[in-house]
N, C-alpha and C positions, 0 to 999 in steps of 0.2 A: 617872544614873538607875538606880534598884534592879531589879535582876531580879526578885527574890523575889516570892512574894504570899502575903497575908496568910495565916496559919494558918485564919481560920475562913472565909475564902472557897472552900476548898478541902473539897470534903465527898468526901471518897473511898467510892465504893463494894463494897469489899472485903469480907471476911469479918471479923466482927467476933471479934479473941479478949481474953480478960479475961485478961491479962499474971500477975495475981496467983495465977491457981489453979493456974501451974507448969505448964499444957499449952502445947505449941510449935504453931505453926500451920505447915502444910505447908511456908511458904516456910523453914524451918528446916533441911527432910528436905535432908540433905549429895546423895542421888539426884535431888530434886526442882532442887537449885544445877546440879548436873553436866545435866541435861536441858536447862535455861535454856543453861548455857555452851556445848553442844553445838547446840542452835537458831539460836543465835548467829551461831557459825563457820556452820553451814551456811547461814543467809543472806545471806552475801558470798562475794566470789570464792573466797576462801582454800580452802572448801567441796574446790577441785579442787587446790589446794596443800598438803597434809599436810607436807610435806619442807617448803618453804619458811614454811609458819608456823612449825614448830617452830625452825627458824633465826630465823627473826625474834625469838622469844619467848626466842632463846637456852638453849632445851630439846631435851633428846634426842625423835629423832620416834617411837620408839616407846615413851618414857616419857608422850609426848602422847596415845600409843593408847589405851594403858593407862587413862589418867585418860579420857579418854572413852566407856571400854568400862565404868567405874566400876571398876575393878579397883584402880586409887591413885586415893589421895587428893587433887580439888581445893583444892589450898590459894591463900594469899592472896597470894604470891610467883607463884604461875602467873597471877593474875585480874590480877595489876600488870602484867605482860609480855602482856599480850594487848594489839596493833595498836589503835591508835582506834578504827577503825569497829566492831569489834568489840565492843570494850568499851560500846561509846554502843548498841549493840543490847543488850547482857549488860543495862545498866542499866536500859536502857527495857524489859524483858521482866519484869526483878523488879520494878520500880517497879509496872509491872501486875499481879503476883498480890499487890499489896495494893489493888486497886482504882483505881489511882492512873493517868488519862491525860496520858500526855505528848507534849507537840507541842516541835515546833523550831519556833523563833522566826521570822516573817516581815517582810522586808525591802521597802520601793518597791510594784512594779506587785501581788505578788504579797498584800503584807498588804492594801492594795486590797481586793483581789478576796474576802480571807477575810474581813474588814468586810465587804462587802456583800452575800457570798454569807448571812454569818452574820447580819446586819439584817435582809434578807429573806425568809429562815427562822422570823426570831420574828414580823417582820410579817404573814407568806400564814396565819398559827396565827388570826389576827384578820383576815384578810377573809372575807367573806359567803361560803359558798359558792353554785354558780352556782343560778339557779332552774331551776325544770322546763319551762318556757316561753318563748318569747319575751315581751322585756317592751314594753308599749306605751304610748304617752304621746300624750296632745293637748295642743295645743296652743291658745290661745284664738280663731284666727282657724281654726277647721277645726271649729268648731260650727256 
């Protein structure tokens, strides 16, 4: 079964830029990438591991400073050697300054739960809301 979905189901609500008149939109600015990649690392553990990410990523740990202080250049050899978790936040943070949300896919009890937490969100849009009174009814044997 396909992951994907369809191009026009997907209406992102991003900043619109017209590609053709040669202006870049912030997600371009190389400060604005390094902010993302720095968000990143500090929402996981690594955050208290300086020394050992940079061993992990197989880079000098104060050439890792560096590129975080924006002092060097993040390049695309550093965003490859970045840990998974990492990287899966790097992506889902830029995927968002195009307007773009992304969820992790749900598995058994839990897509359940996101089914009918999300059914019953578009249903309670379409029930009555309550009245200001109690409501009162007769019956035909109480005339």
């Amino acid at each position: 079964m396909s992951r994907s979905v369809a191009h026009s189901a997907v209406e992102p609500q991003g900043q619109s830029c017209d590609l053709r008149s040669g202006e870049r939109s912030s997600t371009c600015d190389p400060d604005f990438i390094v902010d993302l990649f720095n968000e990143a690392i500090d929402a996981t553990e690594w955050k208290h591991k300086q020394e050992a990410l940079a061993t992990e990523m197989g880079i000098d740990r104060a050439y890792l400073s560096r590129v975080r202080s924006k002092e060097k250049p993040l390049s695309l050899k550093i965003l490859r050697a970045l840990p998974d978790d990492i990287e899966q936040i790097f992506a889902r943070l830029y995927a968002a300054s195009f307007g773009l949300i992304v969820v992790s896919p749900a598995y058994g009890d839990e897509a359940v739960r996101n089914l009918v937490s999300g059914l019953f969100g578009v249903l309670a849009a379409r029930l009555p809301s309550r009245s200001a009174g109690q409501l009162k009814s007769t019956l035909p044997g109480d005339r």
